[in-house]
C-alpha positions in Angstrom: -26.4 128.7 -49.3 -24.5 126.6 -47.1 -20.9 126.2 -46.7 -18.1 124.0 -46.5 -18.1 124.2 -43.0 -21.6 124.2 -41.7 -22.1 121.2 -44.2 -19.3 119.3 -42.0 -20.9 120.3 -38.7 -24.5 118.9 -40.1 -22.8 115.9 -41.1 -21.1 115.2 -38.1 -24.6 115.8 -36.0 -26.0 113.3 -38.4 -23.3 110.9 -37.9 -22.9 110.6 -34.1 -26.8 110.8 -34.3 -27.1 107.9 -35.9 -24.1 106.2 -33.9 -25.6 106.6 -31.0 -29.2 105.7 -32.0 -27.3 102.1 -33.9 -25.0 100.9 -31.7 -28.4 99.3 -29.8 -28.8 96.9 -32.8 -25.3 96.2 -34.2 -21.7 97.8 -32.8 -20.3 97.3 -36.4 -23.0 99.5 -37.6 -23.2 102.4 -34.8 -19.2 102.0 -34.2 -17.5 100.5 -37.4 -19.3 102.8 -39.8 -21.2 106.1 -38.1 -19.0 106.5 -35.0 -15.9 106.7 -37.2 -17.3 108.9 -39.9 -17.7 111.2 -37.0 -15.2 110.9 -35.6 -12.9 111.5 -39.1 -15.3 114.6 -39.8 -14.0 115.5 -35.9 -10.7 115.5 -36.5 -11.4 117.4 -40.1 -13.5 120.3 -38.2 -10.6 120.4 -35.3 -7.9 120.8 -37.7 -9.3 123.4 -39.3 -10.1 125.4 -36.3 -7.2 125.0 -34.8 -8.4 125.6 -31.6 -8.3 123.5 -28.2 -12.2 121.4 -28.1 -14.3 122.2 -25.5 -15.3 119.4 -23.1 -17.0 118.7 -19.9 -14.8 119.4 -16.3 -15.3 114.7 -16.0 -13.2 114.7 -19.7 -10.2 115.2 -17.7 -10.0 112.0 -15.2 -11.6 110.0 -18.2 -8.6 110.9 -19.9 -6.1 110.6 -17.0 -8.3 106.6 -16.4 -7.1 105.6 -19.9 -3.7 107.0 -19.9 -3.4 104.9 -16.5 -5.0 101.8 -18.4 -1.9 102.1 -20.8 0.3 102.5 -18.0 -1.1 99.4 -17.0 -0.9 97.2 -19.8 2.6 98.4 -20.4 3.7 96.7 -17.3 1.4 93.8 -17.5 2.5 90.1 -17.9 1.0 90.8 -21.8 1.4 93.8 -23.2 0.4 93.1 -26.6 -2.8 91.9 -25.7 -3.4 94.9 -22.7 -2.7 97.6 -25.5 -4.8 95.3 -28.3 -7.8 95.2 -25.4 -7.4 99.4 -24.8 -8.2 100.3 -28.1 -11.7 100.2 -26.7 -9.9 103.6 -24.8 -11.2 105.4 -28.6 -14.3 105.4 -27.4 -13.6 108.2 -25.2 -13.6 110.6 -28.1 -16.9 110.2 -28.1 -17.3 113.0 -25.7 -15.4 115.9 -27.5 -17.3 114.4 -30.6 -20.6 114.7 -28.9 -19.5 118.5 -27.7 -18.7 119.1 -31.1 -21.3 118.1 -33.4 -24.6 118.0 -30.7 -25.1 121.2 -29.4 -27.9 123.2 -28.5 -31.2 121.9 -30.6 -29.1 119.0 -31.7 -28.6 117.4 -27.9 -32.6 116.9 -27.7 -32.6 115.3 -31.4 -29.7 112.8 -30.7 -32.1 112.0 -27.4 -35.0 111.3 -29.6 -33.0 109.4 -32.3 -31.9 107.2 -29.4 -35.5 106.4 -28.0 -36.7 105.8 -31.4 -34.2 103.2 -32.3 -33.9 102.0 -29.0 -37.5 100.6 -28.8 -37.4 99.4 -32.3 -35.1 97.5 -30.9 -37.1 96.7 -28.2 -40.3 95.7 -30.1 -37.8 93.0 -31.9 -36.9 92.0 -28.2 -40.4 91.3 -27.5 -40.7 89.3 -30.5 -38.2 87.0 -29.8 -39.6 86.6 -26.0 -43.2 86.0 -27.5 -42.9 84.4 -30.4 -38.6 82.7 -31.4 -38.5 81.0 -27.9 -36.4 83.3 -26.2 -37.8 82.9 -23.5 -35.7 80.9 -20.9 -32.3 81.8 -19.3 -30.5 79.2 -21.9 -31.8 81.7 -24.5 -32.8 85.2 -23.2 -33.7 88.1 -26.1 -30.3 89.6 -27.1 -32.1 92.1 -29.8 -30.2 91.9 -32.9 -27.2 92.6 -30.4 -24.8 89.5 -29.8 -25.5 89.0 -26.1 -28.4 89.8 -23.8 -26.5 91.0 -21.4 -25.5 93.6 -23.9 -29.2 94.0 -25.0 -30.5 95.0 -21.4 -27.3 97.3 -20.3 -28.4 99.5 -23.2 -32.5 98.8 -22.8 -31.9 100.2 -19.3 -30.1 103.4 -20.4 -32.4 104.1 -23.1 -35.5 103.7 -20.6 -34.0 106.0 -18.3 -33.5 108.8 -21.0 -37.4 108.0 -21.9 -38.7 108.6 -18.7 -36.4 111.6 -18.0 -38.1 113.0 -21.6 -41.5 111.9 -20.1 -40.8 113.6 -16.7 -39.0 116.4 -17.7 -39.9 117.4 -21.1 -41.0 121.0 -21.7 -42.9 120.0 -24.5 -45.0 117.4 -24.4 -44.8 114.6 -27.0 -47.0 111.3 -27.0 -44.5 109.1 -28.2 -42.6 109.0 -24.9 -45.9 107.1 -23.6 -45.8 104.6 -26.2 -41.8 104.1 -26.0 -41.6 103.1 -22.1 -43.7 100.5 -21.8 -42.3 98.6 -24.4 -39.0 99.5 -23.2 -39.8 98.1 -20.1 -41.5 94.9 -21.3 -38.5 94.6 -23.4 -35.9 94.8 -20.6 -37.9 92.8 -18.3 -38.1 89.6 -20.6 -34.7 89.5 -20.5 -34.3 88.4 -16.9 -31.4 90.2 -16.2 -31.9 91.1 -13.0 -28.6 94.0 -12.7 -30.5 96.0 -15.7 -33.8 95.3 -13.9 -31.7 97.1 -10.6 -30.4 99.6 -12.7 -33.3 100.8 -14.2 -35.6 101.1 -11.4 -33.3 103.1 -9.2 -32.4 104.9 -12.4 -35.8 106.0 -12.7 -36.8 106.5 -9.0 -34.1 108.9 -8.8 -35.7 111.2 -11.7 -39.2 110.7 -9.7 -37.8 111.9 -6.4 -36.1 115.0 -8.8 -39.6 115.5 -9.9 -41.7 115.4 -6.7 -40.8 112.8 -3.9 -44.4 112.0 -3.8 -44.1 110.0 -7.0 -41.6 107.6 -4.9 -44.6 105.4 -5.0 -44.7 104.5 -8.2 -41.5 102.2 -9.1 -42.4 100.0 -6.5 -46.5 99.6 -7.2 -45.5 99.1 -11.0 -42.8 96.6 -10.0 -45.5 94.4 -8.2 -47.8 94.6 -10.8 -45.5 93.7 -13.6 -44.6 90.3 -11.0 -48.3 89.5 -10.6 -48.8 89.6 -15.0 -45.1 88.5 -15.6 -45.5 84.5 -16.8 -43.8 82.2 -14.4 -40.4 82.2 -16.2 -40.2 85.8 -14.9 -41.8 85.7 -11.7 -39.3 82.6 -11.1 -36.4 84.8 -11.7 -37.5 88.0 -9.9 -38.0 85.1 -6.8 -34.0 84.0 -7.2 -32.9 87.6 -6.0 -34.2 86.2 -2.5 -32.2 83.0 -3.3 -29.1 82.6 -1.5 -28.3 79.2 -3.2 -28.4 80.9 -6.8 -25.7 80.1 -8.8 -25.2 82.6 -10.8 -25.3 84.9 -7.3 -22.8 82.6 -5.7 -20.1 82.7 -8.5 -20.4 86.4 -8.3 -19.2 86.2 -4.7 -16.3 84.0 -5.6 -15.6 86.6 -8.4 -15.2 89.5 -6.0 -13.4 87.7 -3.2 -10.8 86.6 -6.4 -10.7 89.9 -7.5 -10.0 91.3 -3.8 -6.9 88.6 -3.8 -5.7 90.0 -7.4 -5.9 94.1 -6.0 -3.9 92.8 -3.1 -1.2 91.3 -5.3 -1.5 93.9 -7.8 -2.5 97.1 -6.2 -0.7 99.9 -8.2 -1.3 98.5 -11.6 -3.2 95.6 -11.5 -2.8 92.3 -13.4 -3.0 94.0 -16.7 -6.1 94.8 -19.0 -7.5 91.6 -20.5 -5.8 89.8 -18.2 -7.9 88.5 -15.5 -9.1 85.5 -17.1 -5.9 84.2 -17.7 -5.1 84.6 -14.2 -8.1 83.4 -12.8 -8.0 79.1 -12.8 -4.7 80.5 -10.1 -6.6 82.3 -7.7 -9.9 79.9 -8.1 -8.4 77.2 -6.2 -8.7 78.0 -2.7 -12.7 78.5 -3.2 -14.1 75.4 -3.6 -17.3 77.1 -3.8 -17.1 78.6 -7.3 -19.5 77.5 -10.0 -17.3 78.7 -12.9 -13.9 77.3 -13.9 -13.1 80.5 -15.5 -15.0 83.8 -15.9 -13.7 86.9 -18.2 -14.8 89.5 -16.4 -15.4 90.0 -12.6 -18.7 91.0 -12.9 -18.3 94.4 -10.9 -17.1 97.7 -12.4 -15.3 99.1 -9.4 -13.0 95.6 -8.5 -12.6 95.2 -11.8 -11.2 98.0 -12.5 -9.4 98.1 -9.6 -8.0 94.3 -10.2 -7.7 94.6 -14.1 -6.2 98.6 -13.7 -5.0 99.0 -10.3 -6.0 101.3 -6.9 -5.0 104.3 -8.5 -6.7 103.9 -11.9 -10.4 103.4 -9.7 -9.7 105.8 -7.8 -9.5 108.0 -10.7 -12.7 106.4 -12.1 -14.6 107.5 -9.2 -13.0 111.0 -9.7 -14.5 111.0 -13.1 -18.2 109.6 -12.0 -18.3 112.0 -9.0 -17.7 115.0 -11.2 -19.8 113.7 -14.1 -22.5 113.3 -11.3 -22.0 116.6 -9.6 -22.4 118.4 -13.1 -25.5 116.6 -14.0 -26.8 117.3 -10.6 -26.5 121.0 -11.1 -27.5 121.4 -14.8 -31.0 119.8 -13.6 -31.4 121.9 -10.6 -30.4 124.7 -12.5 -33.0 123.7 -15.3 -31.0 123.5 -18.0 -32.4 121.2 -20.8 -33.9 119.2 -17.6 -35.2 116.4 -19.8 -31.3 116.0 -21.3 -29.6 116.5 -17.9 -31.9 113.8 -15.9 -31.3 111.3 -18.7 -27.4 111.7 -18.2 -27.9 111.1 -14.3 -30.0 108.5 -14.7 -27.7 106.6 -16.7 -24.9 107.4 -14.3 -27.1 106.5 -11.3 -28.2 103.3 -13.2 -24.6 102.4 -14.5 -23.5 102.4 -11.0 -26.0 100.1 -9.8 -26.3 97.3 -12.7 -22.6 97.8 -11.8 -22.5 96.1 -9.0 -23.3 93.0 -10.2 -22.1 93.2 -14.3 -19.1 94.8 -16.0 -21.2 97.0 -17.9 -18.5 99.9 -18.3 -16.6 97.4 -19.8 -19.3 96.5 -22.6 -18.5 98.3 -25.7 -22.5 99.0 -27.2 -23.0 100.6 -23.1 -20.0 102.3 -23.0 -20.9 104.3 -26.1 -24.2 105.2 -25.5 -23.3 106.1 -21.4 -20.8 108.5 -22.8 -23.0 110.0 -25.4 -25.8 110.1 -22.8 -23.6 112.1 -19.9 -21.7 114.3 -22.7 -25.4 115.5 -24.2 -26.4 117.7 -21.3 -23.2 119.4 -21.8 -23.7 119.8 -25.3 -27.1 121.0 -25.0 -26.0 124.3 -22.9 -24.0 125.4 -25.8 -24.9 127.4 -28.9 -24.1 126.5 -32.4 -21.2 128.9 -32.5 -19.7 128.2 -28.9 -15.9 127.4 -30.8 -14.4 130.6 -33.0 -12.0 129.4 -35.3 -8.9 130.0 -36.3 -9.8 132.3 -38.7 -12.2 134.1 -36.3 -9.2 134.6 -33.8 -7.0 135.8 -36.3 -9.0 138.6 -37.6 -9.6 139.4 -34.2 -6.0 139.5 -33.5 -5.5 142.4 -36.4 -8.2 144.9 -35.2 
């Protein structure tokens, strides 16, 4: 018979599950409704224990990055609308959540529940590019997401943990085989070309892991898919060679603006939200900008640094590096391989699509990156790694 409290722990695991696994096709779904079920069932399951939650060694700068954020917004030329903007910071629990309720058996589950419902969502991607006329950059396959930016960030994180199931699996399943490609067709019709980076270093890295013969690979199936792609694609794999690309241009305006704000603002930055509003100011000495205003920078590092300040990057990069060096280790080590290679993937992937997009930024990413680098974690840890309060106190009377 079960009890009350391994009824909570199965419903939390199916909560974030499905979180995770819906927050490709609609935030309201995977956030508004599954990710804050778990996370009430969280806080239920940590009162009752009444003991401190166990997270991963990165939780720490994550949480020191949002406290700076508030710091931040505090101080900011809005504060209403810099602490109204870091509510997105909530998203963090998804990491002692993950811990919590995905342990063990359950990390590899979550894994497949995200694969499965990430290439529904792809197959609906393809549909649109094949058959609704999405198929130009006026009107690129967005899933049944609201942007297609969005749409590819979290296609290329859910291709990476596919091929880190195909390449690193213990047990072989078929389904991987049939996921990828359609993953891949899906996230190439969307012609974003940071995902498209993203990915494929993403996935070369977990090749090299594998055997640094199979660098090979990545590239031969990147020509091939340019010599079938239909000329829409082809045209914009070509602009990446394209110096007079405008959408490449304005990204160079974006930095050297956001380079002017960290100089101005370099302890705090302008405040969360904030850069558009201060944009038009800085725009006028570049003539050479496309945009008149842009919300985002469209580079995690500056604007973070920009939006956040030095310190609050630098802490960022604190946060990646250890995330990194963790994930690094747990593969090497081969614990749950398959788990751990999809976690650095996504970091490795995150970090280049980064470059060029504000993808940490992007609510639908930011969840499914957190769940992604927290699940390798999980997976080390049995079913009973937490003793409760109850536990401790009868070992306190022996």
């Amino acid at each position: 018979m079960k009890t009350r409290g391994s009824t909570l722990e199965t419903a939390g695991f199916v909560f974030i599950a499905l979180s995770l696994g819906f927050v490709q096709l609609k935030l309201q779904l995977g956030q508004g409704v599954f990710f804050s079920l778990a996370a009430i069932v969280w806080l239920i399951v940590a009162i009752r224990d009444g003991v401190r939650p166990q997270v991963p060694a990165f939780f720490l700068p994550l949480a020191i990055y949002a406290g700076l954020t508030l710091v931040s917004a505090a101080f900011s030329a809005n504060p209403l609308a810099g602490f109204s903007d870091s509510r997105q910071l909530l998203m963090f629990l998804m990491v002692p959540i993950v811990v919590r309720f995905a342990r063990g058996p359950r990390a590899s589950t979550t894994i497949d529940v995200i694969i499965a419902i990430g290439s529904a969502g792809a197959l609906w991607g393809i549909v649109e590019f094949a058959m609704l006329g999405y198929d130009n950059l006026n009107n690129r396959p967005d899933g049944l997401l609201t942007l297609y930016m969005t749409f590819a960030g979290v296609l290329m994180l859910v291709t990476c943990a596919a091929v880190a199931r195909l390449v690193f699996g213990r047990v072989r399943s078929p389904w991987p085989i049939v996921a990828v490609p359609a993953l891949l067709v899906a996230l190439v019709a969307t012609q974003t070309r940071n995902a498209w980076i993203g990915a494929f270093l993403g996935i070369t890295v977990l090749l090299i892991i594998r055997n640094w013969k199979l660098i090979i690979i990545p590239p031969v199936l990147a020509a091939l898919a340019f010599a079938v792609a239909p000329g829409q694609i082809q045209q914009r794999a070509q602009s990446f060679l394209n110096p007079s690309d405008p959408a490449s241009r304005d990204r160079m305006v974006m930095w050297k603006i956001g380079a002017d704000m960290v100089r101005d603002h370099p302890l705090l930055g302008v405040g969360p939200v904030l850069i558009e509003p201060n944009y038009a100011g800085y725009r006028q000495k570049y003539p050479d900008a496309v945009n008149a205003t842009n919300p985002h920078l469209h580079n995690v590092p500056i604007q973070i640094a920009a939006e956040r300040g030095i310190p609050a990057l630098l802490v960022w990069l604190w946060f990646i590096a250890v995330a990194a060096r963790d994930l690094w280790r747990q593969l090497r080590r081969g614990q749950a391989p398959a788990i751990a290679g999809a976690g650095l993937a996504a970091i490795v992937a995150m970090l280049a699509a980064g470059m060029f997009e504000y993808n940490f930024g992007d609510s639908e990413f930011l969840m499914l990156f957190l769940g992604l680098i927290t699940l390798p974690f999980a997976a080390t840890l049995g079913p009973h790694a937490e003793r409760t309060s109850a536990e401790l106190s009868a070992r306190g009377t022996r």
